[in-house]
C-alpha positions in Angstrom: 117.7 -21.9 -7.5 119.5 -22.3 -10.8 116.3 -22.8 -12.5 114.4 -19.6 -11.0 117.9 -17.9 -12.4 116.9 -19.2 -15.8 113.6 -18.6 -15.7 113.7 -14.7 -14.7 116.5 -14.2 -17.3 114.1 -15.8 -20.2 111.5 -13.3 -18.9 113.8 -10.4 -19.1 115.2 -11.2 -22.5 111.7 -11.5 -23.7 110.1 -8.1 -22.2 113.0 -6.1 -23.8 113.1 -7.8 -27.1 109.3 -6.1 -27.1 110.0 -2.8 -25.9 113.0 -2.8 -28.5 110.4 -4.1 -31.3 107.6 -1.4 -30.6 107.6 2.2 -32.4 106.4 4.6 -30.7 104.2 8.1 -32.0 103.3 10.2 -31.1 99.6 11.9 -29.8 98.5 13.9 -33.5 100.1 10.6 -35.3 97.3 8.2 -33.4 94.6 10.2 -33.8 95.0 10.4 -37.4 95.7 6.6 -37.1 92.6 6.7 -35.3 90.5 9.1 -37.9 92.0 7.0 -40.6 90.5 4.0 -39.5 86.9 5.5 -38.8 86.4 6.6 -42.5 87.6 3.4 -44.0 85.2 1.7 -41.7 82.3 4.2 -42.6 82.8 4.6 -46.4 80.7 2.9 -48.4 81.6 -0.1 -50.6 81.6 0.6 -54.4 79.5 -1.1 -56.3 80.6 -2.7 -59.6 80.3 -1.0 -62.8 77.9 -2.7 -65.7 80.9 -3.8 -67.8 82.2 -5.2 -64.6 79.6 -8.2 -64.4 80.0 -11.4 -65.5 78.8 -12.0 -68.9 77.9 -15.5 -68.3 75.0 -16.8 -66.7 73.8 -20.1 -65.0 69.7 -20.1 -63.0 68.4 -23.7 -61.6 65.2 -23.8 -59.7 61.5 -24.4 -59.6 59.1 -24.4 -62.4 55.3 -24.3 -61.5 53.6 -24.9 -65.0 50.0 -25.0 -66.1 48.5 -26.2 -69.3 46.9 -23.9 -71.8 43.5 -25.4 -73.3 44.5 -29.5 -72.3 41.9 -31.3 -71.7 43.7 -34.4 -71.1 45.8 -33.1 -68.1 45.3 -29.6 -67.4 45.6 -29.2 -63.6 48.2 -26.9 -62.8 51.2 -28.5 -61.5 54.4 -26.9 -59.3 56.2 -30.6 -59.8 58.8 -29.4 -62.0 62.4 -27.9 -62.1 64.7 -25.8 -64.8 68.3 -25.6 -65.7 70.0 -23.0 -67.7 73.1 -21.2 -68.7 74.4 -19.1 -71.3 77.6 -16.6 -72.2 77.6 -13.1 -73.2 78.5 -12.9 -77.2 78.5 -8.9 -77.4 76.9 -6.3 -75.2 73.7 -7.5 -73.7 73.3 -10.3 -75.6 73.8 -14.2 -74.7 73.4 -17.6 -75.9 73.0 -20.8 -73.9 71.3 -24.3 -73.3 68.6 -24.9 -71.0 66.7 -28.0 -70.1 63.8 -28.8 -68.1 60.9 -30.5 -66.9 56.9 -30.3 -65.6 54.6 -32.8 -64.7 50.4 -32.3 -64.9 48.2 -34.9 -63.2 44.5 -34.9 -63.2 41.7 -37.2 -61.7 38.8 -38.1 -63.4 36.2 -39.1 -60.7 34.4 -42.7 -60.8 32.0 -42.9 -63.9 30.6 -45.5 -66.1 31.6 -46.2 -69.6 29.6 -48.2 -72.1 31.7 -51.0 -73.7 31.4 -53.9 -76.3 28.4 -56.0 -76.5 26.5 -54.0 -74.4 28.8 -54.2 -71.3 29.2 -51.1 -69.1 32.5 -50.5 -67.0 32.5 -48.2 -64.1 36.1 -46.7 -62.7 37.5 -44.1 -62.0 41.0 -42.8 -63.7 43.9 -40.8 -63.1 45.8 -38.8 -66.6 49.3 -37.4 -66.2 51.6 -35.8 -68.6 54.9 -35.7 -68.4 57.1 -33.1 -70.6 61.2 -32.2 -70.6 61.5 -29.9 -73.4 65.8 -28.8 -74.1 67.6 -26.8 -76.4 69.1 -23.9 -76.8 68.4 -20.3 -75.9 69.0 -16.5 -75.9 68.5 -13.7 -73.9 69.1 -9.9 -73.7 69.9 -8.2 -70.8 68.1 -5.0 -70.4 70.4 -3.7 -67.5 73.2 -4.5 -65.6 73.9 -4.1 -61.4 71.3 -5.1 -58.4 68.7 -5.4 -60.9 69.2 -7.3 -64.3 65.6 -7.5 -66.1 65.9 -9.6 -69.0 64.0 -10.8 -72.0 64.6 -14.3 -73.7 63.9 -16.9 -75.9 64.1 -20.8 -75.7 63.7 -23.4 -79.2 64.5 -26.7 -79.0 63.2 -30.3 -79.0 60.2 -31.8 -76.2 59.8 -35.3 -74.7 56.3 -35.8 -73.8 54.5 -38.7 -72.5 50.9 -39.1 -72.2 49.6 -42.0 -69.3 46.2 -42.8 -68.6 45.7 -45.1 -65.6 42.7 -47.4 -64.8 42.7 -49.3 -61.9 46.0 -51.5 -62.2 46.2 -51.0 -66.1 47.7 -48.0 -68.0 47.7 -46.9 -71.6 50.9 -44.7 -72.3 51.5 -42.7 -75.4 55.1 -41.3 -76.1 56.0 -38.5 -78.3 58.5 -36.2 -79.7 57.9 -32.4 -80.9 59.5 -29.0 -81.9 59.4 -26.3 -78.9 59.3 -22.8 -78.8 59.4 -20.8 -75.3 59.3 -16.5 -75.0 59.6 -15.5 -71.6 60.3 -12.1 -69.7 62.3 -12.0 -65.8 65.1 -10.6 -63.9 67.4 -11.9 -61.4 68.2 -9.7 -58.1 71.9 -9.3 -57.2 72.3 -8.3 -53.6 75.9 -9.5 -53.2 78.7 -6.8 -54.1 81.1 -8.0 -56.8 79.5 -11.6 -57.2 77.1 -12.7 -59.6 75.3 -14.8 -57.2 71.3 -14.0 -56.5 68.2 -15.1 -57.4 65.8 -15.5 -60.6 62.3 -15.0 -61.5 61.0 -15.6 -65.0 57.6 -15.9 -66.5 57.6 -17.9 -69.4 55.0 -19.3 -72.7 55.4 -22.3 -74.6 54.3 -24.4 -77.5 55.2 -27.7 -78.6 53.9 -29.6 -81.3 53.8 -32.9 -79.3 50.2 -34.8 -80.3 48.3 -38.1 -79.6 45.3 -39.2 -81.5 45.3 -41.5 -79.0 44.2 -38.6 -76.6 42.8 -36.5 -78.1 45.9 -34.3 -78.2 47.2 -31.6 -80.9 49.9 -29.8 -79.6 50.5 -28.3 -76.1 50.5 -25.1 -74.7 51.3 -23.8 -71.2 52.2 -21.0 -69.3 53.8 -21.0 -65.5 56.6 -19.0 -63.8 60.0 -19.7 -62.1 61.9 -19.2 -59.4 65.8 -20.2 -59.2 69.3 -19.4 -58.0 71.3 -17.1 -60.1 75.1 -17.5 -60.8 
């Protein structure tokens, strides 16, 4: 019995410490509570001004790249990936780094080559060309919001390596080279306030990466990508 006493007194202290707690309104005060709550609710969000974005920028993604006039290797190829990032210096304008790579594989179908001393040699081959061109670059915003077309330009330095293979053997030619990369995109913002979205570029280049051993003189290709932008 003591402890139904207890219990019932708890419940009692409880219920009119939440009575005393509660304000009450009246009716016109609620409904403007009410109308209040509606608009906020139905207004739409503000989106941010152009000198509200950030100035930086930072894409990585997919490069699909396909050599210009190669003989050696010139099989289209979407094995290849791109990072790059760069900081607003005044207005539109940025500079950044960027670095990235492609590789081109072609096969050569079985066919017989003459060799020394009268010997012929049929087999087939396979030629890849690997390239990871870096450096820095610039870019100019055209606009600023939802939609940010851009234009840019990349210069730098390009690995390349050149690889014939033949049967179990493989003749590989390394090379360094000057690179130069134009290239015209925009990036799609659809998040208010944030700088995340995603990237698509199309993009030239030239390198002056050769191999007498090849056949090769400089390389040019063209391809397009697609990334994340921060």
């Amino acid at each position: 019995m003591r402890h139904a006493k207890l219990l019932i007194t708890g419940l009692v202290c409880i219920i009119t410490f939440t009575g005393a707690s509660a304000q009450s309104i009246d009716m016109e005060t609620y409904r403007w509570l009410l109308e209040s709550d509606r608009m906020a609710m139905a207004a739409p969000r503000r989106r941010p001004a152009p000198d509200e974005w950030p100035r930086h920028y930072i894409n990585i993604g997919w490069q699909f790249n396909a050599p210009v006039c190669n003989s050696f290797a010139g099989k289209a190829s979407g094995w290849g990936a791109y990072l790059e990032g760069g900081h607003g210096i005044g207005g539109s304008f940025a500079l950044g780094g960027f670095v990235s790579y492609g590789t081109n594989n072609e096969y050569i179908p079985r066919m017989t080559y003459p060799g020394p001393g009268g010997s012929d040699y049929t087999t087939d081959m396979q030629h890849s060309m690997f390239q990871v061109p870096f450096g820095l670059s610039c870019r100019y915003r055209l606009a600023a919001g939802f939609w940010q077309p851009h234009i840019g330009l990349k210069a730098g330095a390009e690995y390349a390596e050149f690889s014939s293979y033949v049967g179990t053997a493989v003749c590989t030619d390394k090379t360094w080279g000057f690179y130069v990369s134009p290239e015209i995109g925009f990036s799609i913002h659809p998040f208010d306030r944030r700088n995340l979205g995603f990237q698509y570029a199309i993009y030239y280049s030239y390198a002056t990466n050769d191999s007498p051993t090849f056949g090769i003189g400089g390389l040019n290709n063209c391809g397009i990508r697609l990334g994340v932008a921060f």
